[in-house]
DODOVO-921395 format. One line per field, with one value per residue (C-alpha): residue number from 1; x, y, z; residue in one letter. Coordinates in nm, 2 decimals. Last residue first. Example, Ala and Ser with C-alpha at 12.3 -4.5 7.8 and 13.67 -1.06 7.14 Angstrom:
2
k: 2 | 1;
east: 1.37 | 1.23;
north: -0.11 | -0.45;
up: 0.71 | 0.78;
r: S | A;
***
This chain:
279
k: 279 | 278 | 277 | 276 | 275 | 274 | 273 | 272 | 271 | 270 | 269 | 268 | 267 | 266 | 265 | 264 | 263 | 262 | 261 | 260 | 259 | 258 | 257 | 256 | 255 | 254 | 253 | 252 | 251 | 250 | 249 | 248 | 247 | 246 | 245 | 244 | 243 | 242 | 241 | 240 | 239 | 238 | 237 | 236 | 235 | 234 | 233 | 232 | 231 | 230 | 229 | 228 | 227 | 226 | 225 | 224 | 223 | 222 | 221 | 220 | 219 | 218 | 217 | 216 | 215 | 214 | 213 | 212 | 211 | 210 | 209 | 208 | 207 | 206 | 205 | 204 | 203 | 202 | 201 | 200 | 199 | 198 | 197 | 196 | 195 | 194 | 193 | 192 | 191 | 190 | 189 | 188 | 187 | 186 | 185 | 184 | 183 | 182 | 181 | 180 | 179 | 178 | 177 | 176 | 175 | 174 | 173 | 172 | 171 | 170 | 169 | 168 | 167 | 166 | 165 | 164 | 163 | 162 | 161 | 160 | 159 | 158 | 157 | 156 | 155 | 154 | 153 | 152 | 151 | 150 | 149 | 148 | 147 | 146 | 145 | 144 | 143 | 142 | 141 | 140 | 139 | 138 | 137 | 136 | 135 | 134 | 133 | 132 | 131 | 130 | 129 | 128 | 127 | 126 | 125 | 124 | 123 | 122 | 121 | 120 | 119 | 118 | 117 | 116 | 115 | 114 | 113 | 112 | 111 | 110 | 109 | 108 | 107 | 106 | 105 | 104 | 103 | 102 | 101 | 100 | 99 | 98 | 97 | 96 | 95 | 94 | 93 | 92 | 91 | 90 | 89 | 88 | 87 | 86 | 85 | 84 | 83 | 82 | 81 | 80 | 79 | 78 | 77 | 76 | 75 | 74 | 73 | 72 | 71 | 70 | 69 | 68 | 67 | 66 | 65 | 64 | 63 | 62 | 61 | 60 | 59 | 58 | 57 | 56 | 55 | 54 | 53 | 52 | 51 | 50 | 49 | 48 | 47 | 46 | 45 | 44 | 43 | 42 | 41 | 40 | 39 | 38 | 37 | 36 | 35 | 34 | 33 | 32 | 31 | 30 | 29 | 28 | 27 | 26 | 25 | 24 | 23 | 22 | 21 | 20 | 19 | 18 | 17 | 16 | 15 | 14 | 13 | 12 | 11 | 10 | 9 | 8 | 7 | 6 | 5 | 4 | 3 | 2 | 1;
east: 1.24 | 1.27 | 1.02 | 1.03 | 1.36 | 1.19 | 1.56 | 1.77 | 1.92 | 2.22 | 2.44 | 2.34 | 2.37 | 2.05 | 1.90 | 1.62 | 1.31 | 1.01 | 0.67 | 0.60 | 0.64 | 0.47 | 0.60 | 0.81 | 1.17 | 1.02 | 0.79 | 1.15 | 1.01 | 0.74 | 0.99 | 1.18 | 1.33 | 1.36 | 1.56 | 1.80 | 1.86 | 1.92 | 2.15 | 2.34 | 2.40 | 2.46 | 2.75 | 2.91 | 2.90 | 3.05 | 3.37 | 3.62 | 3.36 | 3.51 | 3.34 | 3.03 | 2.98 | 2.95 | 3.17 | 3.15 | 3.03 | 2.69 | 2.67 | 2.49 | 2.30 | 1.91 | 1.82 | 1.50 | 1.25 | 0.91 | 0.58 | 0.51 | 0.48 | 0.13 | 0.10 | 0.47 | 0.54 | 0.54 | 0.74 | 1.00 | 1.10 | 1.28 | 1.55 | 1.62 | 1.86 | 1.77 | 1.39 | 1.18 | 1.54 | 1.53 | 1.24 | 0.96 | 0.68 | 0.41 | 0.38 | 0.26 | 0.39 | 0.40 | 0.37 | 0.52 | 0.82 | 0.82 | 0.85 | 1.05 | 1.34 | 1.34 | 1.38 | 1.68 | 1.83 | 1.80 | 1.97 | 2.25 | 2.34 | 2.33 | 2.55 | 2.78 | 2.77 | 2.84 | 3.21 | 3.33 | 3.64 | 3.79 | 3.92 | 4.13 | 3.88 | 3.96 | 3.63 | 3.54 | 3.45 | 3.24 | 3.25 | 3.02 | 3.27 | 3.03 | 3.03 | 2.86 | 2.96 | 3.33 | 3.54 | 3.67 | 3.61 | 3.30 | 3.15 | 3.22 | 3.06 | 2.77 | 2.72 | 2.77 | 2.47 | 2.23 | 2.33 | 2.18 | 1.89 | 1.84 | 1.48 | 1.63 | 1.45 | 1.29 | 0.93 | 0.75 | 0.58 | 0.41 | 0.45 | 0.26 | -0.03 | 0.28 | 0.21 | 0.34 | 0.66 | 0.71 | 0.59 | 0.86 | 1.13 | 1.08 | 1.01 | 1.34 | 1.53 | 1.70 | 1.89 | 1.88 | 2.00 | 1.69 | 1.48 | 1.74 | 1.47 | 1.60 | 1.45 | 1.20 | 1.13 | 0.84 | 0.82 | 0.51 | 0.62 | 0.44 | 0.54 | 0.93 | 0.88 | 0.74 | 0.97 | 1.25 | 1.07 | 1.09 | 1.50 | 1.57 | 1.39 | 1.65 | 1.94 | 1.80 | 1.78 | 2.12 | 2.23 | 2.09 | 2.28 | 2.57 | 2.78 | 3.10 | 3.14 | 2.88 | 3.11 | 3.05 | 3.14 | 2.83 | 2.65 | 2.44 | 2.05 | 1.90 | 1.60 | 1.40 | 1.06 | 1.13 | 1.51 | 1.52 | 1.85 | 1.93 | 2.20 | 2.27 | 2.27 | 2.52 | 2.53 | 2.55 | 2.29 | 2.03 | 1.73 | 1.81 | 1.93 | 2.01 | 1.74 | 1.64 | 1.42 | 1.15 | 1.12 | 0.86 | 1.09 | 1.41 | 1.35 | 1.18 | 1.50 | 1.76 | 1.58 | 1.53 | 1.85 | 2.03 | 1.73 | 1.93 | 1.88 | 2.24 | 2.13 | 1.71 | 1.54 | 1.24 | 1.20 | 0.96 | 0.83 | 0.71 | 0.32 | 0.18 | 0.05 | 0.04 | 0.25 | 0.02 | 0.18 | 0.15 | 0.00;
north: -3.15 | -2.80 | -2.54 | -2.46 | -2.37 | -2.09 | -2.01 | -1.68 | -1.51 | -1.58 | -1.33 | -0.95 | -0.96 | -1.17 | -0.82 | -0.83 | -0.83 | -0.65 | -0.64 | -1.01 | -0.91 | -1.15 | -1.45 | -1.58 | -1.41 | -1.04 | -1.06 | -1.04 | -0.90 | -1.20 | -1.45 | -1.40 | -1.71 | -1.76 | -1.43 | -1.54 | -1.89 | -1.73 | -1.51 | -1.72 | -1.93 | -1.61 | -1.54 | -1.83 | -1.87 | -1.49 | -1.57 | -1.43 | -1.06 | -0.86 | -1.02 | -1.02 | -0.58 | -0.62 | -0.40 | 0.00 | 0.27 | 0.40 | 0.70 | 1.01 | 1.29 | 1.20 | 1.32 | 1.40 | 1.25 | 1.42 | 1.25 | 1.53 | 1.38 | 1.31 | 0.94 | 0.77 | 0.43 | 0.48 | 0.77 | 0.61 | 0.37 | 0.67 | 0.61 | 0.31 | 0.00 | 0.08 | 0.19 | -0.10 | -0.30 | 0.04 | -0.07 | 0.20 | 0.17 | 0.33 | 0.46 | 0.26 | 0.56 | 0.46 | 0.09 | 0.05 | 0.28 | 0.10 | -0.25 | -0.15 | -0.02 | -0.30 | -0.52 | -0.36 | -0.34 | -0.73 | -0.74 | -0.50 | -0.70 | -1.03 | -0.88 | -0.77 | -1.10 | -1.27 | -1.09 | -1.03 | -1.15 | -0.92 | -0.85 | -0.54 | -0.27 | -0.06 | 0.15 | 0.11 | 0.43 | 0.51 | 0.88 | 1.15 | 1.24 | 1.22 | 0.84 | 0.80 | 0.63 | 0.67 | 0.54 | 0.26 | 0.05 | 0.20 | 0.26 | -0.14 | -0.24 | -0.07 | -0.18 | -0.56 | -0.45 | -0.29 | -0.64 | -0.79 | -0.67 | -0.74 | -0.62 | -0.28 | 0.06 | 0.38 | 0.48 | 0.73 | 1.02 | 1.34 | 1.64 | 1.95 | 1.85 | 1.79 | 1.58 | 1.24 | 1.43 | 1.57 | 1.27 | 1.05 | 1.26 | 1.32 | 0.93 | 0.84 | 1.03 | 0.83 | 0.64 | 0.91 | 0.74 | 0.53 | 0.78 | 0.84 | 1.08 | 1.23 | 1.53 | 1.68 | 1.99 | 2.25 | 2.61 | 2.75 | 3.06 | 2.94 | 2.58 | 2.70 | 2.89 | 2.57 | 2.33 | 2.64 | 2.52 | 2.15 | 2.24 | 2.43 | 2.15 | 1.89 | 2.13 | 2.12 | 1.71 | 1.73 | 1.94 | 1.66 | 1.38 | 1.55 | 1.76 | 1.80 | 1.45 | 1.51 | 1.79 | 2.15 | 2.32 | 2.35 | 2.30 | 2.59 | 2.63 | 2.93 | 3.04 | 3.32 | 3.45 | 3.70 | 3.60 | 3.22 | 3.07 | 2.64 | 2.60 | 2.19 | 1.93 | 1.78 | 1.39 | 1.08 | 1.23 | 1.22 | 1.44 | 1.66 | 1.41 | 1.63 | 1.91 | 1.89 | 2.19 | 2.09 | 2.13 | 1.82 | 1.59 | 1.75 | 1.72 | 1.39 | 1.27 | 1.36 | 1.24 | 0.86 | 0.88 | 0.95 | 0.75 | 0.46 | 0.16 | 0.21 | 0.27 | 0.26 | 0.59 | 0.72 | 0.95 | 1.27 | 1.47 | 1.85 | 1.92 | 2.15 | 1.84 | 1.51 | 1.23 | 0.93 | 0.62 | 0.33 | 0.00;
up: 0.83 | 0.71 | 0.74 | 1.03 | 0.97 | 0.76 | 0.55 | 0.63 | 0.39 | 0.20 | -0.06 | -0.04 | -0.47 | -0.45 | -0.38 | -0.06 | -0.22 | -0.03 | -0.21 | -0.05 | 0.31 | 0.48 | 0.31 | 0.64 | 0.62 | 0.52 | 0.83 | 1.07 | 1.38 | 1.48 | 1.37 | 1.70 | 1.71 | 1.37 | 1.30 | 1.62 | 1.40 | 1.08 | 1.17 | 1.41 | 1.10 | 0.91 | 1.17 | 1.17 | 0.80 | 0.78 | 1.02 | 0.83 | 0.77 | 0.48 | 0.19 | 0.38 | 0.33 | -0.02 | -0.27 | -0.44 | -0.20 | -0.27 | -0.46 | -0.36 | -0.53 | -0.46 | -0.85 | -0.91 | -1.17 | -1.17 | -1.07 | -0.80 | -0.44 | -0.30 | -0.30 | -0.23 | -0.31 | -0.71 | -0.70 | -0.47 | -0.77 | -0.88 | -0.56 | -0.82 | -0.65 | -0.32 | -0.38 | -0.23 | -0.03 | 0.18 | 0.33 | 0.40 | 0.68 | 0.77 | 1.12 | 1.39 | 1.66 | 2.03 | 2.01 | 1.70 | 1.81 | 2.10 | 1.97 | 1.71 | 1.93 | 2.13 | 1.85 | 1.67 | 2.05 | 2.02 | 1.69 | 1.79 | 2.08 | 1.90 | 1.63 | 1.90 | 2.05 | 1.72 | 1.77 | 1.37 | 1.31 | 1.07 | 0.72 | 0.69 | 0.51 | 0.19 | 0.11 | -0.23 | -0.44 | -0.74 | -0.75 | -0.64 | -0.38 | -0.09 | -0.04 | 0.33 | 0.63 | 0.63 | 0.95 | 0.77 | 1.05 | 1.21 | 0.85 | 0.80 | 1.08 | 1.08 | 0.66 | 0.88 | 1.05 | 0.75 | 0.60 | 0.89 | 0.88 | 0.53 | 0.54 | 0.64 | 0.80 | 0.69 | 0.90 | 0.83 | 1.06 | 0.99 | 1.19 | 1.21 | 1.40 | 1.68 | 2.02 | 1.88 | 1.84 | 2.15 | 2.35 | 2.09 | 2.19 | 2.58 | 2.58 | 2.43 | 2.63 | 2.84 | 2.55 | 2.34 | 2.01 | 2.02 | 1.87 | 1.57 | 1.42 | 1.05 | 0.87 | 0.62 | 0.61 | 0.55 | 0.51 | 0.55 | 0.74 | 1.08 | 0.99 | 1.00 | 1.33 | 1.47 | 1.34 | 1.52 | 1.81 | 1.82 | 1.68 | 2.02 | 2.25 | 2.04 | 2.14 | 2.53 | 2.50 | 2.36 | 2.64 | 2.84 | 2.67 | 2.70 | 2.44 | 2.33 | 2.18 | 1.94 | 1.80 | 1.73 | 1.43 | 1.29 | 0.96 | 0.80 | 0.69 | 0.60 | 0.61 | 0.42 | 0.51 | 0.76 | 0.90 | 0.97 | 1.07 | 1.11 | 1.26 | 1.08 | 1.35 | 1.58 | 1.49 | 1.73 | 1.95 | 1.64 | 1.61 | 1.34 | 1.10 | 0.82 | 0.80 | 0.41 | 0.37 | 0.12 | -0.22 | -0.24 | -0.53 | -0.36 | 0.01 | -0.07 | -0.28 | 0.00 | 0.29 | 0.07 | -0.01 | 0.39 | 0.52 | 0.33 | 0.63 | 0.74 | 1.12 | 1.15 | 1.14 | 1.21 | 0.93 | 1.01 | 0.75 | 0.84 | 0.73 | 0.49 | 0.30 | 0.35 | 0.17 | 0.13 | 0.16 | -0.10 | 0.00;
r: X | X | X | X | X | X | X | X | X | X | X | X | X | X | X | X | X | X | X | X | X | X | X | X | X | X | X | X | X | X | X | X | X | X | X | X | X | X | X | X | X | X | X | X | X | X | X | X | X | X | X | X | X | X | X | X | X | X | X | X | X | X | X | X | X | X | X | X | X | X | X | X | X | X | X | X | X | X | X | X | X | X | X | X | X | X | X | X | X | X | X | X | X | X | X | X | X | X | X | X | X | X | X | X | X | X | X | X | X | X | X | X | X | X | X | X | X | X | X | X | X | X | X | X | X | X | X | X | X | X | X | X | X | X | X | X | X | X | X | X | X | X | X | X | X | X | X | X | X | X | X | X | X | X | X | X | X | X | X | X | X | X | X | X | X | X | X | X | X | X | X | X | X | X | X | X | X | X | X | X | X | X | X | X | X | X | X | X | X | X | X | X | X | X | X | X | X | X | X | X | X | X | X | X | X | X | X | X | X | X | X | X | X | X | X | X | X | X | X | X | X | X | X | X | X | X | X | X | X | X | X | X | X | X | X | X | X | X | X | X | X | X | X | X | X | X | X | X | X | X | X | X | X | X | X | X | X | X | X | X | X | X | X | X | X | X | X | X | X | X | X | X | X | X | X | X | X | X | X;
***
């Protein structure tokens, strides 16, 4: 079922880690002219200054670091942005921006009440079928310390193969179910997987109601490669995979013929079988 985009409202991306909110951000800001506000609620990421003098805005980077800042100033920053929403809405201006909700650890709740609370927010949701591709994409960003091609080019990132600790992957599987459960609870926004518009960003005007049929470009490259070819332990940690994915089957509808609009690129190697199954 395609979302409806509404109008005269900000757009909010609840965002899972590597799951190509960066894209999809970039190709509603351009498709809907829309401010594109980074991800503005995100403790891992300082965001843009944002100015508005009369009817003209401007939008800036800063040079502060995440690491300068608490978790409460953070929470005062995110009270800051709420408002400068507001001012934006007041001048019909609209944005569209990133929500890592579980990046605030405490302040999850003050988040999610403020957002829930807003006529002037609308809510999607952009995460991964190949959950743990988006994982081992983690991985590699943390290694190679570069998270997003900005050159334009066709790039490969050069990473020393590792072995990969399963309990990390447990770790961020588990937080990956957390997070959904609340934001479920709280929210039950639509949902867009990255596997729908990963390999054409155009294929987002046939998911999207409300957004002019015009091609736009969403300006990035994805790095050249795949993630497994880096991991010495891959089996091991498909097999666990597989196993965790089964276990909880209830969070992984793309595994079990719920999700038949979703395909997850052959490129992204195995995915995990119904052991059920299997005799």
């Amino acid at each position: 079922m395609n979302i409806n985009i509404q109008p005269n409202k900000h757009i909010a991306l609840l965002l899972t880690p590597r799951s190509g909110s960066t894209v999809l951000r970039a190709w509603l800001a351009s498709s809907l002219n829309y401010l594109n506000l980074s991800e503005l609620f995100n403790v891992n990421i300082v965001p843009p200054r944002i100015l508005i003098e009369g009817e003209d805005v401007f939008v800036s980077s800063t040079n502060q670091t995440p690491s300068t800042l608490n978790e409460q100033e953070h929470l005062l920053l995110a009270r800051d942005n709420f408002q400068t929403l507001t001012k934006l809405t007041d001048i019909n201006q609209f944005s569209v921006f990133g929500v890592y909700l579980n990046s605030y650890k405490h302040g999850f709740s003050a988040i999610s009440d403020e957002l829930l609370s807003r006529p002037d927010i609308q809510i999607i949701r952009v995460d991964r079928a190949d959950a743990l591709y988006g994982i081992l994409s983690v991985a590699a960003a943390n290694i190679s310390g570069q998270w997003h091609n900005i050159s334009g080019k066709n790039e490969t990132r050069s990473i020393h193969p590792i072995i990969l600790d399963i309990s990390w992957v447990e770790e961020l599987l588990r937080d990956y179910i957390r997070t959904n459960e609340r934001i479920k609870l709280l929210f039950n926004p639509p949902i867009i997987y990255y596997e729908q518009f990963q390999k054409t960003p155009t294929a987002l005007i046939n998911l999207l109601n409300g957004v002019p049929k015009r091609i736009v470009s969403a300006s990035f490259t994805k790095f050249e490669g795949n993630h497994k070819s880096f991991i010495k332990n891959l089996a091991e940690v498909e097999d666990f995979y597989e196993q965790f994915v089964n276990e909880h089957r209830e969070y992984f509808p793309q595994y079990f013929g719920k999700l038949p609009h979703v395909q997850i690129p052959a490129c992204q190697g195995r995915q995990p079988r119904d052991l059920s199954m299997i005799q």
